[in-house]
VOPAGU-2260 file (C-alpha; in pm, 1 decimal, decimal comma):
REM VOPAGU-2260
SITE   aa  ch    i         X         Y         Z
SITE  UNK   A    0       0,0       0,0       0,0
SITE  UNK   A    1     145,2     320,5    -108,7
SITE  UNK   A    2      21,6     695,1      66,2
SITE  UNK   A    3     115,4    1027,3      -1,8
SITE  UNK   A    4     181,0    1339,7     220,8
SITE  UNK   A    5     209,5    1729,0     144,5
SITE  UNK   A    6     332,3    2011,7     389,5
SITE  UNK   A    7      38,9    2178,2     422,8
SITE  UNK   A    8      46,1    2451,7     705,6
SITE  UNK   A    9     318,4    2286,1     861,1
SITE  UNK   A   10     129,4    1949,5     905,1
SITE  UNK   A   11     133,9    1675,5     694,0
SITE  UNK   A   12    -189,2    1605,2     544,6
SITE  UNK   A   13    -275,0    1255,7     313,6
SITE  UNK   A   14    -371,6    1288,0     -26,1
SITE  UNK   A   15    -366,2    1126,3    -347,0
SITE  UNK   A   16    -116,5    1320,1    -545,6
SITE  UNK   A   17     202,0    1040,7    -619,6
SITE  UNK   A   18     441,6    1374,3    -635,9
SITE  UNK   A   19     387,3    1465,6    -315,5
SITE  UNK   A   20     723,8    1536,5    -134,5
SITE  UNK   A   21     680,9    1192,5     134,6
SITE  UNK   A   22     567,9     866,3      71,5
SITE  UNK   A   23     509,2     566,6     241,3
SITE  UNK   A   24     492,4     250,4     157,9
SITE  UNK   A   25     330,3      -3,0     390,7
SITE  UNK   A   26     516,7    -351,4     379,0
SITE  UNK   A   27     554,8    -311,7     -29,1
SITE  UNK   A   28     464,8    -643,2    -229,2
SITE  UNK   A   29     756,0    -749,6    -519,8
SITE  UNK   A   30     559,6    -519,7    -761,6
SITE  UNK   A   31     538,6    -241,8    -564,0
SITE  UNK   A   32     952,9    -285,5    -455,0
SITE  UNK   A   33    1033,6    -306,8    -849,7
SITE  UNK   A   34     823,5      10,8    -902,3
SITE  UNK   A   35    1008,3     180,0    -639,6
SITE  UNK   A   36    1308,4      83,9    -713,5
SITE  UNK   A   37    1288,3     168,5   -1079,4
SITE  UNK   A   38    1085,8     467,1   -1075,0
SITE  UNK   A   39    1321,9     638,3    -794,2
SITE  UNK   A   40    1629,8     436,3    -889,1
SITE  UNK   A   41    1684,1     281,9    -518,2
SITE  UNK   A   42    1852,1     -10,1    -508,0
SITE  UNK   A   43    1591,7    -315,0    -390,2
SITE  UNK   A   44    1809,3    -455,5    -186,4
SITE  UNK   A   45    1805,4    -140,4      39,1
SITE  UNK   A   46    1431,6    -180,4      15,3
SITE  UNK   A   47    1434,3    -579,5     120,1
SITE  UNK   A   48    1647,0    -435,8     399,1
SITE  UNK   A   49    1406,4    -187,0     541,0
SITE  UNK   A   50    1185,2    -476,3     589,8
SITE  UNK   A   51    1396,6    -713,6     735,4
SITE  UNK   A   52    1355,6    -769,2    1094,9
SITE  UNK   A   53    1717,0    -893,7    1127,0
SITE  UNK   A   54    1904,5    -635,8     955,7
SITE  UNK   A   55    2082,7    -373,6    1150,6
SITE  UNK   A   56    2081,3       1,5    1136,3
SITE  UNK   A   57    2308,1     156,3     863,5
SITE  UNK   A   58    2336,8     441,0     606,1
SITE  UNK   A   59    2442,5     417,5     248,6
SITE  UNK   A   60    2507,7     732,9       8,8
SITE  UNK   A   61    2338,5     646,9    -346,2
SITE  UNK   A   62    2306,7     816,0    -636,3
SITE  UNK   A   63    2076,9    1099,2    -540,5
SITE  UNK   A   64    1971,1    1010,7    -237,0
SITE  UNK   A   65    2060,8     883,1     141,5
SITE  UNK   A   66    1933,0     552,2     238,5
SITE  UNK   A   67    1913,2     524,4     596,5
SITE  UNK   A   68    1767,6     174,0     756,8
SITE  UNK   A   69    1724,6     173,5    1156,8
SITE  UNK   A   70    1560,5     -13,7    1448,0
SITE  UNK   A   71    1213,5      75,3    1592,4
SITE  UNK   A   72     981,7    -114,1    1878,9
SITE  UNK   A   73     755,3    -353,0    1699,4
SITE  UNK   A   74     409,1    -309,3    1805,9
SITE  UNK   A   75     336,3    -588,7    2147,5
SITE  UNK   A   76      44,2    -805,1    2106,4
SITE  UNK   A   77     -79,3   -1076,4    2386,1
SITE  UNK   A   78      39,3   -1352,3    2141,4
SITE  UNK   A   79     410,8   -1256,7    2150,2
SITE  UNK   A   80     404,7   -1374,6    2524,6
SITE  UNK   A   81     576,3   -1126,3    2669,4
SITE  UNK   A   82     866,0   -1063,2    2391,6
SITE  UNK   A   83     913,1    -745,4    2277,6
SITE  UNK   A   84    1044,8    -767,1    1904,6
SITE  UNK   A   85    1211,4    -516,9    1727,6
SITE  UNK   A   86    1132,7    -422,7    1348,6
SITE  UNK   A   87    1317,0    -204,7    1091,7
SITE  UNK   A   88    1227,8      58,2     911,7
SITE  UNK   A   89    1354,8     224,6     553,4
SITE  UNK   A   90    1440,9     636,4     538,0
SITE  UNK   A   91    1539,3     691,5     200,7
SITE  UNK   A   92    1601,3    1097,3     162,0
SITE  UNK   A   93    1624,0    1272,9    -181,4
SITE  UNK   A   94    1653,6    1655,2    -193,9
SITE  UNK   A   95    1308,3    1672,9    -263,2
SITE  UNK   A   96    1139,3    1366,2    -140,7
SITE  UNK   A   97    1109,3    1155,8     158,2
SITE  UNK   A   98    1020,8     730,5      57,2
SITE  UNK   A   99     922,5     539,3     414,1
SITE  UNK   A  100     883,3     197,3     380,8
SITE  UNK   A  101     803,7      12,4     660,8
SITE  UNK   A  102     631,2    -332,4     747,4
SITE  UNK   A  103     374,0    -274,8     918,5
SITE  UNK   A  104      93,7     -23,2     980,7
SITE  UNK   A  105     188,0     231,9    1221,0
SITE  UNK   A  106      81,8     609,9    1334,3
SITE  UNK   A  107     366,9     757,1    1196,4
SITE  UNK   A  108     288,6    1143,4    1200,3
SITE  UNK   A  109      41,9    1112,4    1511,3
SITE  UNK   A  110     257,9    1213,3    1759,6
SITE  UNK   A  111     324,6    1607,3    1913,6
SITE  UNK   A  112     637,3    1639,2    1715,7
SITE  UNK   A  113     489,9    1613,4    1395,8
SITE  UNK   A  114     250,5    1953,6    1484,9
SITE  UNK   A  115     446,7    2182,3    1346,9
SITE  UNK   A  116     716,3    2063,1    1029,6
SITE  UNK   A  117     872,7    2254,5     805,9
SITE  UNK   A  118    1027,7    2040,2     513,9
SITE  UNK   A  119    1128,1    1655,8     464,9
SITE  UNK   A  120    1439,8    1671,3     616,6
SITE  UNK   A  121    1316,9    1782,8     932,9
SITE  UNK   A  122    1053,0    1451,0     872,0
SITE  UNK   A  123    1353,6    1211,5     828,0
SITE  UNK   A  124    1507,2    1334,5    1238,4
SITE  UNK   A  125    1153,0    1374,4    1360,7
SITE  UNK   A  126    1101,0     990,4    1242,0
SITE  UNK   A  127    1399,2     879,0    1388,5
SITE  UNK   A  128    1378,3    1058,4    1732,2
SITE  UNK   A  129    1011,3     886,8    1767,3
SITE  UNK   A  130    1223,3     528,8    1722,0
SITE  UNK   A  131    1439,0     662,5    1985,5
SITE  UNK   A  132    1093,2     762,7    2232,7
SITE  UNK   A  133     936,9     469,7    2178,4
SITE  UNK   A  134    1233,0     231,5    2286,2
SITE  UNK   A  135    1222,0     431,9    2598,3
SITE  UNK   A  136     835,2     389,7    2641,7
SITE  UNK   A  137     897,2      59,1    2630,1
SITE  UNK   A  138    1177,3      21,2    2883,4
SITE  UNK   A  139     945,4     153,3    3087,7
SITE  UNK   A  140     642,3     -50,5    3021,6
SITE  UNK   A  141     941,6    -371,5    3076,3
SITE  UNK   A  142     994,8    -250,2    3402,5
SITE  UNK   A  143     661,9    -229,1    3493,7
SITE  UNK   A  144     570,3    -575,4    3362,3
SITE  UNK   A  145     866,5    -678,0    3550,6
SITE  UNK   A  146     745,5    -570,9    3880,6
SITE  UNK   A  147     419,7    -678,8    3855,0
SITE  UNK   A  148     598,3   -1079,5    3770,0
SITE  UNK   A  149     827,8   -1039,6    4082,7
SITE  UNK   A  150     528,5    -970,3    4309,8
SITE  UNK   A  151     374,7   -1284,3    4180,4
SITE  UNK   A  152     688,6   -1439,2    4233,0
SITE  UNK   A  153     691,7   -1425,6    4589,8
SITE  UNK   A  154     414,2   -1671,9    4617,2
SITE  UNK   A  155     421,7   -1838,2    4299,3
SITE  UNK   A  156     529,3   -2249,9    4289,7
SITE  UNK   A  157     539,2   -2283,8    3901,8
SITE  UNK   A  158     765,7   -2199,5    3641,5
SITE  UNK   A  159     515,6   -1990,0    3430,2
SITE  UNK   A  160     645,9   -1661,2    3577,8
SITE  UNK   A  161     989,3   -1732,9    3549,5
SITE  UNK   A  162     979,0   -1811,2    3171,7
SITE  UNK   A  163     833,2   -1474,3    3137,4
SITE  UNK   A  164    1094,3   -1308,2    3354,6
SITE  UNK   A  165    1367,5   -1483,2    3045,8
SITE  UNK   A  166    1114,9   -1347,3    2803,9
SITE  UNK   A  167    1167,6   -1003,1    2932,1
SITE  UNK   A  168    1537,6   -1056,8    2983,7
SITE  UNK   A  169    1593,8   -1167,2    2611,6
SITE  UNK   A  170    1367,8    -864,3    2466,2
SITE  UNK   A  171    1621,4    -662,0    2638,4
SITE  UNK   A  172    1904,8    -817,0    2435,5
SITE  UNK   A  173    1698,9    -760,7    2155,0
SITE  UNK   A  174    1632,6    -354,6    2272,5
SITE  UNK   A  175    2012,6    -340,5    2359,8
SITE  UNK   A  176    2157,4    -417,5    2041,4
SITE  UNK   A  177    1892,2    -235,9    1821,2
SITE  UNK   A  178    1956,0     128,3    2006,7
SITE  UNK   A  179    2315,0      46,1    1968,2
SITE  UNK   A  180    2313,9      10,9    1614,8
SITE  UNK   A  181    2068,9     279,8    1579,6
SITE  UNK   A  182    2330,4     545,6    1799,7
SITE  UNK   A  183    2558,0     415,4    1527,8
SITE  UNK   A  184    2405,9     513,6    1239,6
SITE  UNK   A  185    2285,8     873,2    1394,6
SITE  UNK   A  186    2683,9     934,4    1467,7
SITE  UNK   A  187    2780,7     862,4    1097,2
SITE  UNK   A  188    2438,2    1135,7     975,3
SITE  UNK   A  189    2596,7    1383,0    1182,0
SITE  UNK   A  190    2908,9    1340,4    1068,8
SITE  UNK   A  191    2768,0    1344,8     710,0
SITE  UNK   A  192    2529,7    1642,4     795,9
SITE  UNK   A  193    2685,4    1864,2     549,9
SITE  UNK   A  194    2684,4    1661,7     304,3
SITE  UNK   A  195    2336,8    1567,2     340,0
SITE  UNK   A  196    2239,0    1945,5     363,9
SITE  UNK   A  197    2124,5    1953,2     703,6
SITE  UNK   A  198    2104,7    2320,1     902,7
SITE  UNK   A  199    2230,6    2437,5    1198,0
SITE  UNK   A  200    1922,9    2380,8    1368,5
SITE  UNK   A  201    1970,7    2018,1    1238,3
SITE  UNK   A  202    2262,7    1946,1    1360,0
SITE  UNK   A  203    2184,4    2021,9    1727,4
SITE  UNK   A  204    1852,9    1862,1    1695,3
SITE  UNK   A  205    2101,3    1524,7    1576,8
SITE  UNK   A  206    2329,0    1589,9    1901,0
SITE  UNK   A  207    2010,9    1602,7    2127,7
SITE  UNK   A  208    1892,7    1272,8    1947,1
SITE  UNK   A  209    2255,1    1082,6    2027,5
SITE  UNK   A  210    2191,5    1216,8    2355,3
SITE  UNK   A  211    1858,2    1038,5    2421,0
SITE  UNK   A  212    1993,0     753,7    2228,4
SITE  UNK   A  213    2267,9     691,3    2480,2
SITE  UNK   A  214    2035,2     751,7    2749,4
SITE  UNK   A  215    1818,5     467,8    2617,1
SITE  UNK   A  216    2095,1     264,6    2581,3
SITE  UNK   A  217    2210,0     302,3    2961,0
SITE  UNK   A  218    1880,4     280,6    3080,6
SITE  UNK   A  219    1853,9     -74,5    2886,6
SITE  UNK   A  220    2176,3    -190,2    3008,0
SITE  UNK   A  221    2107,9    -135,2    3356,9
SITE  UNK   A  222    1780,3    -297,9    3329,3
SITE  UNK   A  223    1929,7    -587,1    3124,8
SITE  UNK   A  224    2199,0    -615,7    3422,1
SITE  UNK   A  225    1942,3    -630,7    3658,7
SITE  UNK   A  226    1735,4    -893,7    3568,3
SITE  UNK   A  227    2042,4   -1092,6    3466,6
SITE  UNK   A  228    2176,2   -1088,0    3759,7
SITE  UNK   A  229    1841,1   -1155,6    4013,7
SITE  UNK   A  230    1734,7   -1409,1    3755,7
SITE  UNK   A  231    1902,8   -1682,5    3990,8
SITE  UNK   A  232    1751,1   -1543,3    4314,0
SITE  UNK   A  233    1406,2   -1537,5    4140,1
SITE  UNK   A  234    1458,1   -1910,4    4056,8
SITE  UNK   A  235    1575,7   -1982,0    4411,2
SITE  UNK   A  236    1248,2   -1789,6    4493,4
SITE  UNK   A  237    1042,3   -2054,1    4331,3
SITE  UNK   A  238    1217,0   -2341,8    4448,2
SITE  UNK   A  239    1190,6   -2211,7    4825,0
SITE  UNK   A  240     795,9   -2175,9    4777,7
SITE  UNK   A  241     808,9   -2492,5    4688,2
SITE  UNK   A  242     977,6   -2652,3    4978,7
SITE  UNK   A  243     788,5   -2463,7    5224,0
SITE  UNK   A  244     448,9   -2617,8    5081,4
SITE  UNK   A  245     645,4   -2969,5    5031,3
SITE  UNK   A  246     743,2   -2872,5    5409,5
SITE  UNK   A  247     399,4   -2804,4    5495,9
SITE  UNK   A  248     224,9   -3103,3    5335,3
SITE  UNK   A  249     462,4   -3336,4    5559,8
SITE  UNK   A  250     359,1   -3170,7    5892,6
SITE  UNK   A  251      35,5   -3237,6    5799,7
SITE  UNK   A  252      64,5   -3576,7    5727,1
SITE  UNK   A  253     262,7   -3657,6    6030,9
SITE  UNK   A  254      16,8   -3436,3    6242,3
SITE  UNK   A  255    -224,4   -3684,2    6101,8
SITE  UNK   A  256     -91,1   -4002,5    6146,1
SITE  UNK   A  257     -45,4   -3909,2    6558,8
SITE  UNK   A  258    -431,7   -3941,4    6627,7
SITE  UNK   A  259    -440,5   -4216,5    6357,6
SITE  UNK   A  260    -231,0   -4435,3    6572,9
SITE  UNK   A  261    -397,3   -4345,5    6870,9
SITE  UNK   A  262    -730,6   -4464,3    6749,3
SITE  UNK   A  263    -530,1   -4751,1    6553,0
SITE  UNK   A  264    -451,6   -4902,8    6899,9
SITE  UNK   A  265    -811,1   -4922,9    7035,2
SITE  UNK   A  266    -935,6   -5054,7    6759,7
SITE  UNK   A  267    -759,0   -5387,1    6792,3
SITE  UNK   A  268    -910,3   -5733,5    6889,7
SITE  UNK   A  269    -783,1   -5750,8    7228,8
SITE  UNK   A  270    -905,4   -5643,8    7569,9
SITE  UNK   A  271    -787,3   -5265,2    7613,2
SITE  UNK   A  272    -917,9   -5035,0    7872,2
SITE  UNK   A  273   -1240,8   -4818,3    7799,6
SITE  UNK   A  274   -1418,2   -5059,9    7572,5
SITE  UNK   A  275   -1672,9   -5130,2    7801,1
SITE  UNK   A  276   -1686,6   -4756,7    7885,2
SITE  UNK   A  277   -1972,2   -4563,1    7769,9
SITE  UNK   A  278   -1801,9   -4292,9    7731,4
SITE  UNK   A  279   -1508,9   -4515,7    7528,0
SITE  UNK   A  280   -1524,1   -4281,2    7194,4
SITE  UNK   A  281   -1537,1   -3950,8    7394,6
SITE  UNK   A  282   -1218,1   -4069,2    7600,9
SITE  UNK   A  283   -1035,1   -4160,4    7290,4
SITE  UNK   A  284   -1134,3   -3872,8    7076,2
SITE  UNK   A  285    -965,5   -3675,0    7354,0
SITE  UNK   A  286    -647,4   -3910,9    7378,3
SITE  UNK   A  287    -635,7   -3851,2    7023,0
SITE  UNK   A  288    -661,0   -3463,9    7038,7
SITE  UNK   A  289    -379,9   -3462,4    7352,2
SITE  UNK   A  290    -157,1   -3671,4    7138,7
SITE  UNK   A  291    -154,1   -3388,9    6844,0
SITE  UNK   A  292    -143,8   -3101,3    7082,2
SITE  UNK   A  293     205,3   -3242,1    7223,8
SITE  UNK   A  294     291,6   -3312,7    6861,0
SITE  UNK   A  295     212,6   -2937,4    6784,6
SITE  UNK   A  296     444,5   -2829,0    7125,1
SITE  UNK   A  297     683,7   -3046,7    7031,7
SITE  UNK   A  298     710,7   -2933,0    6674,6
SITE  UNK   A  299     688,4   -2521,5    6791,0
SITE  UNK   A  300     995,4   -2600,4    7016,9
SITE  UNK   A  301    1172,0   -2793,0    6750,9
SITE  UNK   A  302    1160,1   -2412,6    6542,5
SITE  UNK   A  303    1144,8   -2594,2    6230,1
SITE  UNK   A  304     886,8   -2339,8    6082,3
């Protein structure tokens, strides 16, 4: 699917003219690459790329244009289990048009930076510092996701939480190595800014993205460190609530078997004392409830709660 956007008062605005200054092309079939590619002269590898998943950020110099290919969040859903996958994205930059292609469909221009724009190349950073936002809404929604686990952790005895503690832990990996191939690729645009025709204005607006790019990039790491390192004491944490119900399962069975034997004695075919009693069952019923209480005292003073 192919859309087109014009500048008009500063906002972008959808229409259906295919010279409009930015396109983008939602996850292209092998027609609409070759069209591309020949119409615009982009080379279709470069286009594969910017919908591959597995390929990491980088920027090439063509003939005409700048194709740039970097990391963004991939939108969660309940079936991905609690793995946060990462997805690519295509910027290629001519000195009058902006081609997107990405995979799937997201709200590209909805956000509050895209209010006010003033031409495509200030489009291209804009798009790249939401890539940068959205990793860090994401770290954040981790962490939360996180907490919530490790409070059912306490008290779980299965190993459902725990897998999605690794899940976590691994989408981190993921998160790590995306913003640090994206921080490479912004380094190598500013240090191609004139080249590419960027402004003044650009050029700090680039330094303030490597900023937050290296602030996402910490604030990953330490998170990835984290729940590397308490991984083993959440495990133990498991195992441990398991014992103490394995524990607790073998008082009771012992606390059990004390009255059992109890009543297992007068129940035998011999002459004992109180079967002729009429009050035989109320004597043993208490015998029975004396023998656990001393079990109970005996255990409390034993302090092996």
């Amino acid at each position: 699917m192919i859309k087109n956007y014009k500048i008009v008062s500063h906002q972008l605005k959808e229409n259906e003219d295919m010279n409009s200054p930015v396109i983008v092309a939602l996850n292209p079939g092998k027609e609409e690459r070759e069209a591309l590619a020949e119409k615009y002269n982009i080379d279709e590898h470069n286009i594969i790329s910017a919908l591959d998943p597995e390929e990491p950020a980088r920027i090439e110099f063509d003939d005409g244009h700048l194709a740039f290919i970097f990391k963004r969040p991939k939108n969660y859903s309940s079936k991905d289990q609690f793995v946060f996958k990462v997805s690519s994205m295509g910027l290629f930059l001519f000195e009058k048009k902006l081609i997107i292609i990405v995979s799937e469909d997201l709200p590209l221009f909805k956000s509050k930076n895209f209010k006010s724009v003033k031409n495509i190349r200030e489009i291209f950073l804009k798009l790249i510092y939401n890539s940068i936002f959205h990793f860090l809404e994401h770290l954040k929604i981790i962490n939360m996701i996180a907490d919530e686990i490790e409070k059912k952790l306490s008290k779980a005895m299965e190993n459902k939480y725990l897998l999605n503690m690794f899940s976590l832990e691994k989408s981190l990996v993921y998160y790590l190595n995306a913003i640090s191939s994206n921080g490479a690729a912004v380094t190598r645009i500013k240090i191609n800014s004139a080249k590419i025709g960027f402004s003044e204005e650009d050029v700090e607006f680039i330094d303030d993205m490597a900023i937050e790019n290296n602030q996402c990039y910490r604030q990953a790491e330490i998170y990835s460190n984290i729940f590397a390192s308490m991984m083993d004491a959440r495990a133990s944490v498991v195992n441990n609530n398991l014992n103490v119900l394995m524990k607790n399962l073998t008082v009771m069975m012992i606390g059990l078997m004390v009255p059992t034997m109890v009543v297992s004695i007068f129940s035998m075919n011999v002459p004992l004392p109180f079967q002729k009693d009429v009050h035989g069952f109320i004597i043993v019923l208490g015998l029975c409830t004396v023998a656990l209480g001393i079990f109970t005292l005996w255990w409390n003073n034993k302090k092996w709660q």
